[in-house]
Each structure stands twice: as structure tokens, then as C-alpha cells.
FIDRENKE-111521 format. One record per residue (C-alpha): x, z, y; residue number from 1; chain. Coordinates in steps of 0.5 Angstrom, whole numbers, padded with zeros to 4 digits. Layout:
N
+-------+-------+-------+-----+-----+
!    px !    pz !    py ! seq ! mol !
+-------+-------+-------+-----+-----+
!     X !     Z !     Y ! NUM !   A !
...
+-------+-------+-------+-----+-----+
//
This chain:
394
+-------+-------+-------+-----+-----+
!    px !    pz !    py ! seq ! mol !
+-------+-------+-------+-----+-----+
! -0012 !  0452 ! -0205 !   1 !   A !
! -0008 !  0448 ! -0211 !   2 !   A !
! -0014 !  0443 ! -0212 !   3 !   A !
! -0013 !  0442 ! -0203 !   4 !   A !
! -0006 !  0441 ! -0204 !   5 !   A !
! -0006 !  0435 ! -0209 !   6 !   A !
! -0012 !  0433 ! -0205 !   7 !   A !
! -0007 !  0432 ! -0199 !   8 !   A !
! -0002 !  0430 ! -0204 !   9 !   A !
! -0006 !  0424 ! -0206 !  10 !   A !
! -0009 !  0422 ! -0199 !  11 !   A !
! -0001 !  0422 ! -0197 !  12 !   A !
!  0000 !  0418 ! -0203 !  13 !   A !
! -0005 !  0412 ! -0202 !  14 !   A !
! -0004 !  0412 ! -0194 !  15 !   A !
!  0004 !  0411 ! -0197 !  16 !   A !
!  0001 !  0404 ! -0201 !  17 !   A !
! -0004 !  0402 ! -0195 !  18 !   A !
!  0003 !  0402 ! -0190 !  19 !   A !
!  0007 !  0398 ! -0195 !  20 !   A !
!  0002 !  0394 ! -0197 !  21 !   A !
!  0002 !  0393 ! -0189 !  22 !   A !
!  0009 !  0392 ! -0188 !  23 !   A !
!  0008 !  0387 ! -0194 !  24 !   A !
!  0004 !  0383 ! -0191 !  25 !   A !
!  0007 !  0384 ! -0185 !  26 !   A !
!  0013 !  0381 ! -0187 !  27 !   A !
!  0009 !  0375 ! -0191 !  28 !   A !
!  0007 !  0374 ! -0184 !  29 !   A !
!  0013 !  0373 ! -0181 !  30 !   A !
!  0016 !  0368 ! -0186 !  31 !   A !
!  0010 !  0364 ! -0186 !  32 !   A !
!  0010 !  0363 ! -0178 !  33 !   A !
!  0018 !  0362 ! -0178 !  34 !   A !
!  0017 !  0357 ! -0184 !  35 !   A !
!  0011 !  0355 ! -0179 !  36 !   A !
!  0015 !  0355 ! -0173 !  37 !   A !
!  0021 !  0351 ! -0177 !  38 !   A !
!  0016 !  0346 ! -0179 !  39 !   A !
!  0014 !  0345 ! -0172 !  40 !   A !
!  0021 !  0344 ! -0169 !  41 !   A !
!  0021 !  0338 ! -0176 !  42 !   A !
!  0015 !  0336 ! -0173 !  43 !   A !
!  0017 !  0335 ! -0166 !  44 !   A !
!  0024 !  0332 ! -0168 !  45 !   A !
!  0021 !  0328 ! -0173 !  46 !   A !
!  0016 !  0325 ! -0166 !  47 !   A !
!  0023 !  0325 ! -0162 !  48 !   A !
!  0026 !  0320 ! -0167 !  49 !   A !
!  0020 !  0316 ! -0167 !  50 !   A !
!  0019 !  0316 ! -0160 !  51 !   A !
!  0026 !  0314 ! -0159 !  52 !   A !
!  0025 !  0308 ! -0165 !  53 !   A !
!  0018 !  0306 ! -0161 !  54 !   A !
!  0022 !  0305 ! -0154 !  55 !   A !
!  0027 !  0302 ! -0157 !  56 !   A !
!  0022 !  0296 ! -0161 !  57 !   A !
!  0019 !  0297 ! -0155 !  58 !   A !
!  0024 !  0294 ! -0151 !  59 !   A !
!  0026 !  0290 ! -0157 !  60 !   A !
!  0019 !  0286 ! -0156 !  61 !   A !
!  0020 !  0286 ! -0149 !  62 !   A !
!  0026 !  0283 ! -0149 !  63 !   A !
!  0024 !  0277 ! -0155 !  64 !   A !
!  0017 !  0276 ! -0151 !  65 !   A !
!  0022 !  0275 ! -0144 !  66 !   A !
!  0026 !  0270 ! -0148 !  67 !   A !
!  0020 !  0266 ! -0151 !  68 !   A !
!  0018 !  0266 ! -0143 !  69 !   A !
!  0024 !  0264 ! -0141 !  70 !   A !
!  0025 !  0258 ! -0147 !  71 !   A !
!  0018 !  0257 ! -0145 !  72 !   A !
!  0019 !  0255 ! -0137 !  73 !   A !
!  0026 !  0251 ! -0139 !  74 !   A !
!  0022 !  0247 ! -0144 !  75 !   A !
!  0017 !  0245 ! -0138 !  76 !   A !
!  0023 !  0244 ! -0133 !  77 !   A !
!  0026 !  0239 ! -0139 !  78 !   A !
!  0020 !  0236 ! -0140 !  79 !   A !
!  0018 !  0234 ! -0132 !  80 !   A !
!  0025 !  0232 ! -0131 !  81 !   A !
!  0024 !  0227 ! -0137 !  82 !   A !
!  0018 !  0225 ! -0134 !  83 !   A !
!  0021 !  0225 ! -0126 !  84 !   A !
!  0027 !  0220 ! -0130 !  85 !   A !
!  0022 !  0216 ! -0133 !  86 !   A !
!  0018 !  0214 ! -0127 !  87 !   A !
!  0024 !  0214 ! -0123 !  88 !   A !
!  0026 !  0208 ! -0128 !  89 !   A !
!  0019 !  0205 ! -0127 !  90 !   A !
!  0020 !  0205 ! -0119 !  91 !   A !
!  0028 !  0202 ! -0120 !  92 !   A !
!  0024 !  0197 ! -0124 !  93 !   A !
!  0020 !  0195 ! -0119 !  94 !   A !
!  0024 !  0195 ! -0114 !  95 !   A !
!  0028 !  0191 ! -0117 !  96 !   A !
!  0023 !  0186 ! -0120 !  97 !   A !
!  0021 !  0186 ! -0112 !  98 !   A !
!  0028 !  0185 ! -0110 !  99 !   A !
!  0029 !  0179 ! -0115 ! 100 !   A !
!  0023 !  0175 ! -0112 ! 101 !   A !
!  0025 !  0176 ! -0107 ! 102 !   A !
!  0032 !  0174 ! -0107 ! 103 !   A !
!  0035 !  0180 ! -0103 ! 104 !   A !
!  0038 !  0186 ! -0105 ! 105 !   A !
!  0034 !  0192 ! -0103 ! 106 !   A !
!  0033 !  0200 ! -0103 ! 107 !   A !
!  0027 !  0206 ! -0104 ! 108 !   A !
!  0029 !  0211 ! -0100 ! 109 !   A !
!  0029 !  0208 ! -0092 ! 110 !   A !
!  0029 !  0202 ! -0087 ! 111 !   A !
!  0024 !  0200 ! -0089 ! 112 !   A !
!  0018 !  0199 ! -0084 ! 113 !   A !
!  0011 !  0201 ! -0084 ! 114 !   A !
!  0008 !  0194 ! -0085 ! 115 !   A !
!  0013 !  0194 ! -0092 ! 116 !   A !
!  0010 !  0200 ! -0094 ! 117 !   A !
!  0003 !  0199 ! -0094 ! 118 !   A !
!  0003 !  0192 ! -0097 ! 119 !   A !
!  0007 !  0195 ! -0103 ! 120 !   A !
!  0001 !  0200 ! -0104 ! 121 !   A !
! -0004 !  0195 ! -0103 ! 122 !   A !
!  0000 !  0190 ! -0109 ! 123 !   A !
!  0001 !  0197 ! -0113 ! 124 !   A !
!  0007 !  0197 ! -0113 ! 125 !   A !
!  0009 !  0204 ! -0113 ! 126 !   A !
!  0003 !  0206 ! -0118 ! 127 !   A !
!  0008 !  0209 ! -0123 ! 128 !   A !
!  0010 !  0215 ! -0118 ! 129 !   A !
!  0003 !  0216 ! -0115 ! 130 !   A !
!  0001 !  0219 ! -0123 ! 131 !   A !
!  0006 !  0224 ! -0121 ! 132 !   A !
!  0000 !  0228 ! -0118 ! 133 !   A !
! -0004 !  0228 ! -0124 ! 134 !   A !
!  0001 !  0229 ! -0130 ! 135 !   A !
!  0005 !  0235 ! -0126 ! 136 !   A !
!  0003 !  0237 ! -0120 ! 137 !   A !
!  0006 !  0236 ! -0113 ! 138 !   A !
!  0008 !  0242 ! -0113 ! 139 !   A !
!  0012 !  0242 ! -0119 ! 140 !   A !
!  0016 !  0236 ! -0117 ! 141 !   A !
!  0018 !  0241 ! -0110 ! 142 !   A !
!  0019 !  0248 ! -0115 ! 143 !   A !
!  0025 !  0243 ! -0117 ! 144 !   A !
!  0028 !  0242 ! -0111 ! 145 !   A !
!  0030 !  0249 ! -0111 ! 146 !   A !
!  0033 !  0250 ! -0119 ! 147 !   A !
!  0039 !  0251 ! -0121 ! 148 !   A !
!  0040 !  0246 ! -0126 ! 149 !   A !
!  0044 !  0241 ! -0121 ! 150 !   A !
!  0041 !  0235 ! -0126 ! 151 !   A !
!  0033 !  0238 ! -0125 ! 152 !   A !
!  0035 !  0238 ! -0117 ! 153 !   A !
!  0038 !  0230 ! -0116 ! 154 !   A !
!  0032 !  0228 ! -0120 ! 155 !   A !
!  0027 !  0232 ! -0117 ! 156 !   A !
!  0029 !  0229 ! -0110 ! 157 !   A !
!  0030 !  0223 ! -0112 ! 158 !   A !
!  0022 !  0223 ! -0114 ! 159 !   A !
!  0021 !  0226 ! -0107 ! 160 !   A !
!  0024 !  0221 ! -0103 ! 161 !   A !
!  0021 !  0215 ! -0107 ! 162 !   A !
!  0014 !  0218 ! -0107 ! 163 !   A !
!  0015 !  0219 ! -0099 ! 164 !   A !
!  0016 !  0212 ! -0098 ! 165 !   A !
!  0008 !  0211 ! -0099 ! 166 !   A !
!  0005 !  0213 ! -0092 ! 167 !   A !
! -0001 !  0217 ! -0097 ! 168 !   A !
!  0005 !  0221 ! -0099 ! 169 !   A !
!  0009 !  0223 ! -0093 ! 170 !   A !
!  0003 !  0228 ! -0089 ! 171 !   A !
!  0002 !  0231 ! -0097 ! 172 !   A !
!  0010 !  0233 ! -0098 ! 173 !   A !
!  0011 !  0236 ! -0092 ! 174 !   A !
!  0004 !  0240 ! -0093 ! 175 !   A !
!  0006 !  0243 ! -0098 ! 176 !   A !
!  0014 !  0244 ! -0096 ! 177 !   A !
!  0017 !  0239 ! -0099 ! 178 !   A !
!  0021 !  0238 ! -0092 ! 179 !   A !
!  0024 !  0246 ! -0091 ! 180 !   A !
!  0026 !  0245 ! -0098 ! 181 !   A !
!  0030 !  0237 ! -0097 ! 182 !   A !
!  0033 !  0241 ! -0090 ! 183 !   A !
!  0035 !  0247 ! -0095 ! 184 !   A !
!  0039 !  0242 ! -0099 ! 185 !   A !
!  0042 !  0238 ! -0093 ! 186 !   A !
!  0044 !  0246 ! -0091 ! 187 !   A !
!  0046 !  0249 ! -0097 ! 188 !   A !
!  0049 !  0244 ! -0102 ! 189 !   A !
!  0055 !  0238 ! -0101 ! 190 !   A !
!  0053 !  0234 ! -0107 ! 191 !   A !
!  0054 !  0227 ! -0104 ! 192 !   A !
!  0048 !  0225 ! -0109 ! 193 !   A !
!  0043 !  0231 ! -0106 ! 194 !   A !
!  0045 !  0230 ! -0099 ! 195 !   A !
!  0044 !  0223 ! -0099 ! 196 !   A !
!  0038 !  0223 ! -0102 ! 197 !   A !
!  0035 !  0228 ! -0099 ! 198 !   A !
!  0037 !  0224 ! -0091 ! 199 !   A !
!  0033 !  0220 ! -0095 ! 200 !   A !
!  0027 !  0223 ! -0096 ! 201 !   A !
!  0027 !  0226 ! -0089 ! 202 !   A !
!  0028 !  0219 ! -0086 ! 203 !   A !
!  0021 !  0216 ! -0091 ! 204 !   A !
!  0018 !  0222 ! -0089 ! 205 !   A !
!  0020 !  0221 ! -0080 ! 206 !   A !
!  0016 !  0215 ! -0080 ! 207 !   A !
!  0010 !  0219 ! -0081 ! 208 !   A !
!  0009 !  0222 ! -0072 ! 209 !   A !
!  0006 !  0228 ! -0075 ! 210 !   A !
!  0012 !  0230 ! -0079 ! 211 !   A !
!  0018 !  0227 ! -0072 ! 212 !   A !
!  0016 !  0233 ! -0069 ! 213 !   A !
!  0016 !  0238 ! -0075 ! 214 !   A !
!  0023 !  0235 ! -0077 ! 215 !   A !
!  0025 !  0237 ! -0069 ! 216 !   A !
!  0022 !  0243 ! -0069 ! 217 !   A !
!  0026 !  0246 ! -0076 ! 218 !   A !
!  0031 !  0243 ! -0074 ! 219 !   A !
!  0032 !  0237 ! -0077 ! 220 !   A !
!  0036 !  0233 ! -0073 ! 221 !   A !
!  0042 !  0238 ! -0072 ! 222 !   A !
!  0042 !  0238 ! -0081 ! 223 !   A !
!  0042 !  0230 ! -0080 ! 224 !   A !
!  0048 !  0231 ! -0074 ! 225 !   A !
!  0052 !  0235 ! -0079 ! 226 !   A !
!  0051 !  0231 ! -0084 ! 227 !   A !
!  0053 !  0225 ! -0081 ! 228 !   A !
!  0059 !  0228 ! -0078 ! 229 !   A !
!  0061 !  0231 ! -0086 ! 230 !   A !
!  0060 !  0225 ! -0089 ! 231 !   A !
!  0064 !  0219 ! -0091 ! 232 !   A !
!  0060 !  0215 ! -0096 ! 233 !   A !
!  0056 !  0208 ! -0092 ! 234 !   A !
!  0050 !  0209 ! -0096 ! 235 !   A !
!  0049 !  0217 ! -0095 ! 236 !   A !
!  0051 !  0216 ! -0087 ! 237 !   A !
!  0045 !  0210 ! -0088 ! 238 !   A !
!  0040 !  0215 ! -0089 ! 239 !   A !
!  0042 !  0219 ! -0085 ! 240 !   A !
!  0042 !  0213 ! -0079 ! 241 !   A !
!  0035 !  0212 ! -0082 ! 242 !   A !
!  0032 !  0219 ! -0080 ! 243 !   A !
!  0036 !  0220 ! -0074 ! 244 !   A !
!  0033 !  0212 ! -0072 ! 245 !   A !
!  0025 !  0213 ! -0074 ! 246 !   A !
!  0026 !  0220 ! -0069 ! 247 !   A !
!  0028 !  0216 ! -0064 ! 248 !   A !
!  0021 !  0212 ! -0064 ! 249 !   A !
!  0018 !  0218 ! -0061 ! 250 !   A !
!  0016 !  0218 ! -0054 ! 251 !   A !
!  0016 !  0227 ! -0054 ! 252 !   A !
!  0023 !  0228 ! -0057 ! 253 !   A !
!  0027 !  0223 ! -0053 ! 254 !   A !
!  0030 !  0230 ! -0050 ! 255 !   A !
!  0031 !  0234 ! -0055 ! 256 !   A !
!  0035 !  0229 ! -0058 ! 257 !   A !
!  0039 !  0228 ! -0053 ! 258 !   A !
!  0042 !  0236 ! -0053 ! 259 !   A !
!  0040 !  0237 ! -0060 ! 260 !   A !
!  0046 !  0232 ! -0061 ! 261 !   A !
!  0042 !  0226 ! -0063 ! 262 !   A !
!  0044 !  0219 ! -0060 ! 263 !   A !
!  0052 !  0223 ! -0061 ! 264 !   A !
!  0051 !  0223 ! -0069 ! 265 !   A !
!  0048 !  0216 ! -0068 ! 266 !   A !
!  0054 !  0214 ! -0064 ! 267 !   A !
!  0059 !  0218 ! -0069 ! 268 !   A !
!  0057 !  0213 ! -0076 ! 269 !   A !
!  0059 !  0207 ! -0072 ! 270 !   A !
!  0066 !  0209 ! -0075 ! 271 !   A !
!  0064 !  0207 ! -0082 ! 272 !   A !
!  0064 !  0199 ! -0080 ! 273 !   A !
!  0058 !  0198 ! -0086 ! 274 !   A !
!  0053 !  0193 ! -0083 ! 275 !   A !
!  0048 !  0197 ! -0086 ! 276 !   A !
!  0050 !  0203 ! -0083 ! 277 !   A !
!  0051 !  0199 ! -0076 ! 278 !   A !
!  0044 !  0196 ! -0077 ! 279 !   A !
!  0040 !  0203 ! -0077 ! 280 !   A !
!  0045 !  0205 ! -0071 ! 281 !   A !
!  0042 !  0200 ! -0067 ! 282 !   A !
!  0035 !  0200 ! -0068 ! 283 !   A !
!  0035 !  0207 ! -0067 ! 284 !   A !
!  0038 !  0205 ! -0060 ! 285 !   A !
!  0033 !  0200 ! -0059 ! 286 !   A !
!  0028 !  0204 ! -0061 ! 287 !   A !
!  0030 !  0210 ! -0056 ! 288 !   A !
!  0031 !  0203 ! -0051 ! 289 !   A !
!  0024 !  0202 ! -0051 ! 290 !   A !
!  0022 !  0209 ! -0052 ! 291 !   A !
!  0026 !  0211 ! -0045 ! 292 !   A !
!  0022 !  0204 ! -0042 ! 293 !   A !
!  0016 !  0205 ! -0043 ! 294 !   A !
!  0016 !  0213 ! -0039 ! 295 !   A !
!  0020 !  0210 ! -0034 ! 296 !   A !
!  0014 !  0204 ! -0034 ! 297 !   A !
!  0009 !  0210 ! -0034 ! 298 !   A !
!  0012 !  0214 ! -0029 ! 299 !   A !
!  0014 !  0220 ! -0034 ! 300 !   A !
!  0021 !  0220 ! -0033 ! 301 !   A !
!  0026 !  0218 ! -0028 ! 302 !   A !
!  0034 !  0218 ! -0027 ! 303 !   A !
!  0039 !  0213 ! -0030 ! 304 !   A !
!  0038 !  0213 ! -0038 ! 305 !   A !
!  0040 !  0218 ! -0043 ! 306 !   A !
!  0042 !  0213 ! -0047 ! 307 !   A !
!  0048 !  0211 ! -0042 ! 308 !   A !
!  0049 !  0218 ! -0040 ! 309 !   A !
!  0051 !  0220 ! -0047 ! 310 !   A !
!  0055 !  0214 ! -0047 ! 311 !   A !
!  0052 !  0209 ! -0051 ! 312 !   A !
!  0053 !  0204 ! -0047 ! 313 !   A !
!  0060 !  0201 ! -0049 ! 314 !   A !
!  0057 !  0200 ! -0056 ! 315 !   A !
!  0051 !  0197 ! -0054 ! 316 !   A !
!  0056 !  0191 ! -0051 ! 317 !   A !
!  0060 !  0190 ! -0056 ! 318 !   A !
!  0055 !  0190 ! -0061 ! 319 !   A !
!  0050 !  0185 ! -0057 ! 320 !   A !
!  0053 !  0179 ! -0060 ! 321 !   A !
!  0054 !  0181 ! -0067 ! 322 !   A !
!  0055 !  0176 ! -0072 ! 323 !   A !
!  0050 !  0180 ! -0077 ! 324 !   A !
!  0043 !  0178 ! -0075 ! 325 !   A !
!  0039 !  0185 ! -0075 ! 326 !   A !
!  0045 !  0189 ! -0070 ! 327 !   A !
!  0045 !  0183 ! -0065 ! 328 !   A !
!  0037 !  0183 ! -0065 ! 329 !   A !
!  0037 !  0190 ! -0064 ! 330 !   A !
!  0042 !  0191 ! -0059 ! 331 !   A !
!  0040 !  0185 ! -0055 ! 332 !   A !
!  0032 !  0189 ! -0055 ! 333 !   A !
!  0036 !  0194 ! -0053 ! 334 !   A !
!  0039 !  0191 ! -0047 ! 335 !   A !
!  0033 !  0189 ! -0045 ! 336 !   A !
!  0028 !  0196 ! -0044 ! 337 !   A !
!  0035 !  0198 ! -0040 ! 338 !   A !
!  0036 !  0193 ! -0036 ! 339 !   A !
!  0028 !  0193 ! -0033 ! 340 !   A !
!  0030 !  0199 ! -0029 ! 341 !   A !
!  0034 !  0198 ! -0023 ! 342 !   A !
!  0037 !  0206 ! -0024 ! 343 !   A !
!  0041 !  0203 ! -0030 ! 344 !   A !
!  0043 !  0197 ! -0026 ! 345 !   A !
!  0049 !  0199 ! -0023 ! 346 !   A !
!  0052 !  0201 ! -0030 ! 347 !   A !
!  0051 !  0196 ! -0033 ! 348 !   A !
!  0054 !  0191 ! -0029 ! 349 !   A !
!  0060 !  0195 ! -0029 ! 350 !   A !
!  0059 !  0196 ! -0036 ! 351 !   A !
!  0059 !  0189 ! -0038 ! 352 !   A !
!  0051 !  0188 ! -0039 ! 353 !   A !
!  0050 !  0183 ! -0035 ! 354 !   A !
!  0054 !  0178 ! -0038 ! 355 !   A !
!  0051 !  0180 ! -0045 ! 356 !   A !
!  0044 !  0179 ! -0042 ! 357 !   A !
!  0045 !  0172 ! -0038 ! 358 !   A !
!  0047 !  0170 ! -0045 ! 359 !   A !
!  0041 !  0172 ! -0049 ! 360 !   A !
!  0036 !  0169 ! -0044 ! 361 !   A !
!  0040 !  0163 ! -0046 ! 362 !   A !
!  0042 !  0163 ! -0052 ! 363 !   A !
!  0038 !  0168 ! -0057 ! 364 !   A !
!  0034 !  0166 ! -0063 ! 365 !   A !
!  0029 !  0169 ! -0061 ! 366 !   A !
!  0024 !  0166 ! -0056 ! 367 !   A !
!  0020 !  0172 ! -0054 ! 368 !   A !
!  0027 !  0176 ! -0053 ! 369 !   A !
!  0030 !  0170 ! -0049 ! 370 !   A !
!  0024 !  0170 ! -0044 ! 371 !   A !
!  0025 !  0179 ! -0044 ! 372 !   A !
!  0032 !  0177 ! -0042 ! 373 !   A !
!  0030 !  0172 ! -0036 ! 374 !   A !
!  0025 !  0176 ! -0033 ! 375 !   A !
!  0029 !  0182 ! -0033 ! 376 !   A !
!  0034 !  0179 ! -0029 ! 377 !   A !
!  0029 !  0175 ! -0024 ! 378 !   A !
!  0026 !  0181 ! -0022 ! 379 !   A !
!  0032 !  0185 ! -0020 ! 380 !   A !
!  0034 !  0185 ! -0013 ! 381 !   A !
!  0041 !  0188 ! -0016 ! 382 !   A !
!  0042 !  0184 ! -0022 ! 383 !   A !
!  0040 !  0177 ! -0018 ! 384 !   A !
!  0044 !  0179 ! -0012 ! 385 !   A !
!  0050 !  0180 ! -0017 ! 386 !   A !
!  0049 !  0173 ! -0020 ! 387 !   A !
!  0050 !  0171 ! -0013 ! 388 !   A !
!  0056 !  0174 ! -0012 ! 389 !   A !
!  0059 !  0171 ! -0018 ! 390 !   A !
!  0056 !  0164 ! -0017 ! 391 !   A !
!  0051 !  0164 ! -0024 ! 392 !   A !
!  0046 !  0158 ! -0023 ! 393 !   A !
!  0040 !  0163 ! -0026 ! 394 !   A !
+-------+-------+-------+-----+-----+
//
């Protein structure tokens, strides 16, 4: 019984060890998973910490990289706006070479005919712009049209209205928007320079008839009208009479012009007084003249001239006589398609054309429009029954 109750004793003894050895590494358990868990918040932390250094290095290159693209781009503006100004230098040479072999003075942007422009790209005279397009891109020279940099845009549209003065050129710049963007600049800025430049440009690029109507149609001719109004300068009302004047010579927008505020615009820059000016106003009469004949002749059009309606007819007469050369030509042409079409007759008599017209048929330079003259007046019933009336040997 002795020995069962030590047996008992020493099983209770070891079953003691064997649950403190449990506890034992129980508790080791426990401080190596807190010590585990401790280490994993570090871990966890420590990975925070980083995270947050790569998003901030992160951000940190991105923000170098946007800068080396934006230095980049305003490199490459600099530079094609040094090229623009060297080959703008070239063109101004040229033209300047030209004016003084010819012994006048002259500009790039407009007035000049078509007959002028194909002769200076058959001389070559223009070549220094032409490599625009090989050594920057079209393109390119438009992006500019729409830069902030105020120094970027004048030089751009200075280049685009050169380069409009080719013939080659002009359907190219309105192909790739170059018109939008000039009519953007008569829109939205009041830089003299700009606007006059860019009338210009959209005067060089209405000699194309492709482009008259597409100016029409964006309306061009109401930007062009409310510039004229806006404008005080004699060379940017120049332009702008130029652009309304090339319109003019197309026979589909004789209408459109009329209530779009064309003939009134033309009429408004007479108050500037400048030869140059005048000059584009009457040969955008006389083409509007000639064009308001010839539908007339073809049986397009019937009624008295728009022309007279919008009351032009005034100026016409006062100016049929003018001492400068290219208004009195213009005007005196002028006189002549209003007065082939009897509808007009009876305001012009009353507006004092007669008188102008006998003197042309007598007394203008020019013999082709002396005869446009004394036909006119010969085969009109109103006009020969009025000379009788008055006694004018005819």
C-alpha cells in the first residue's frame, strides 16, 4: 500500500514538470509571437515608410521629367521662331531687292495680282520661305499661330502670310487649317500687328477661288468687317480692304457680301483718306461692277445694283476722277459695268455718273476703257435720250 502511495506520488511529481515544462514553452511561445508580431508592425512600418519615399521620388522624377519636356518643347519653339525670323529676314531682302530694281516701294502680304505672283515663283524669288516645309513643317509654323508666347505668334503669322502669297501655298495652309486659325487671331486678340497681318494673310489666301468661298462660309467676312470698323491703322485697314476686294471678284458671293456687311465694311475705310487704302476700296468695287455685269449679261441676276443699293454709288462718283492713277482706273472700270445695264441708269443720271462717264469716253487714258465708255453710252436709250435732253454732242 506504501509502495502504491509513492508510485502515485512520483507520477503526480512528474505530471507537475511535464505541465510546467508546457507552460514553460507556452510562454516562450507567447513572447516569440508578440516579439514575431512586433517585428512584423516594424516590417510593415518600415514598408510604409518606404512606400511613401518611393511615391514622393516617384513624383520627384515625374515632375523633372515634365520639366525636361517642357524646356524641350520651348527649345524647339525658340529655335523654329529663329528660323521663322531668318527666313522672314530673307523674304524682306528680297523684297526689297525687288522694289529697288524696280524703283517703287512695295509689300508681301497683298495687292498684288495673280500675274505678279506666279513671275516671282518662276524667278525664285521666294525660295527662302518655301524651305519652311522641309526644315519644320507646315504644321508646325500653324501650331504657332496659337502660342501664348506673343513674340512666337506675330513671327508665325508673319511667315504664313508670306508664304500665302504663293499661289502653290495657298490651298496647302487652308488644307491644314491654317485659315480657322488667322480668323482665330482677327477673333480673339487686338494686337495691331497680329490683326494686320493676319488680314493680310487672309487676303493672299482669297485670291485663291477655292478658299473665297471657305472664308465666306467661316465667316470671314464679318471678322474682316469688324476689324475694319475697329481699326485706325492705313496699313491694316490695307489689308483688310485687300481681303474684302479679292472676295469681291467672285461671281457665288455677291449676296452673302451684301448682307454680310461687305460692300459697307469697303465703304467705312474710305474715312481713312490713305491712297493705299482707297485703292483696294475701289478695286473691290470694280470687281463687285464687273462681277454684278457679268450676271446681269448672263441673265443670273435681275434689279438694280447691289452696289447702288447699299449706297455706294456716291463714292463712286466722287472718286471717278481722282488724281491717284489706280483709284481713278478702278472706279472709272466700275462706271462702266453699272452703266451697261439700263436698271442702273436712272441712278446714275441722278447721281451724277453721266457726267463722269461722258468724260471718260473722251478723256481717259486708257483707250480700251474710252471705248467701254462710248459704247455704253450709245446703246442706251436712257442714257442718249438724256444727252439730248441736255444738248451733248456725243
Amino acid at each position: 500500500m506504501a509502495s502504491l502511495v509513492i508510485d502515485i506520488m512520483e507520477r503526480g511529481q512528474v505530471v507537475g514538470e511535464e505541465i510546467a515544462e508546457v507552460r514553460k514553452l507556452l510562454q516562450n511561445e507567447i513572447h516569440l509571437r508578440k516579439t514575431a508580431e512586433e517585428e512584423l508592425n516594424k516590417l510593415k512600418s518600415k514598408l510604409g515608410q518606404y512606400m511613401q519615399s518611393g511615391t514622393r521620388q516617384d513624383t520627384e522624377i515625374s515632375r523633372i521629367l515634365e520639366d525636361e519636356v517642357n524646356q524641350k518643347k520651348k527649345l524647339e519653339e525658340e529655335i523654329l521662331i529663329l528660323r521663322s525670323q531668318l527666313l522672314q529676314l530673307n523674304f524682306e531682302a528680297d523684297q526689297m531687292r525687288r522694289c529697288l530694281d524696280r524703283g517703287v516701294s512695295g509689300n508681301a502680304f497683298t495687292g498684288q495680282d495673280r500675274h505678279s505672283q506666279s513671275n516671282d515663283s518662276r524667278n525664285g524669288q521666294k525660295a527662302p520661305l518655301n524651305t519652311l516645309y522641309e526644315q519644320v513643317g507646315l504644321q508646325k509654323i500653324l501650331s504657332l499661330l496659337e502660342s501664348e508666347d506673343a513674340n512666337a505668334r506675330i513671327h508665325a503669322v508673319k511667315v504664313v502670310a508670306n508664304l500665302a502669297s504663293e499661289e502653290a501655298n495657298q490651298e496647302k495652309i487652308v488644307e491644314a487649317g491654317g485659315l480657322s486659325s488667322l480668323l482665330m487671331l482677327l477673333r480673339t486678340y487686338e494686337d495691331e500687328i497680329v490683326r494686320r497681318v493676319a488680314a493680310g494673310a487672309i487676303a493672299n489666301l482669297a485670291m485663291n477661288e477655292a478658299n473665297q468661298e471657305l472664308i465666306m462660309s467661316q465667316g470671314g467676312i464679318s471678322l474682316l468687317s469688324i476689324t475694319a470698323a475697329d481699326a485706325e491703322d492705313p496699313q491694316t485697314l490695307r489689308m483688310v480692304a485687300g481681303a474684302i476686294a479679292n472676295l469681291c471678284g467672285n461671281d457665288k458671293l455677291q449676296m452673302k457680301l451684301k448682307s454680310e456687311g461687305g460692300i459697307r465694311a469697303l465703304l467705312g475705310m474710305v474715312r481713312c483718306g490713305h491712297p493705299d487704302v482707297l485703292s483696294q476700296v475701289a478695286r473691290g468695287i470694280a470687281n463687285f461692277a464687273k462681277c454684278e455685269s457679268r450676271a446681269s449679261t448672263q441673265g443670273k441676276k435681275s434689279g438694280r445694283s447691289l452696289l447702288i443699293e447699299d449706297g455706294a454709288l456716291p463714292w463712286i462718283v466722287q472718286n471717278a476722277n481722282n488724281e491717284a492713277a489706280p483709284i481713278r482706273r478702278h472706279i472709272e472700270l466700275a462706271l462702266c459695268h453699272l452703266a451697261q445695264h439700263e436698271v442702273n441708269v436712272n441712278d446714275m443720271i441722278s447721281g451724277g455718273a453721266l457726267w463722269e462717264l461722258i468724260r471718260i469716253s473722251r478723256n481717259c487714258s486708257r483707250e480700251d476703257i474710252r471705248s467701254l465708255a462710248r459704247r455704253t453710252l450709245s446703246s442706251s436709250p436712257i442714257f442718249r435720250a438724256e444727252m439730248r435732253r441736255l444738248r451733248i454732242e456725243f
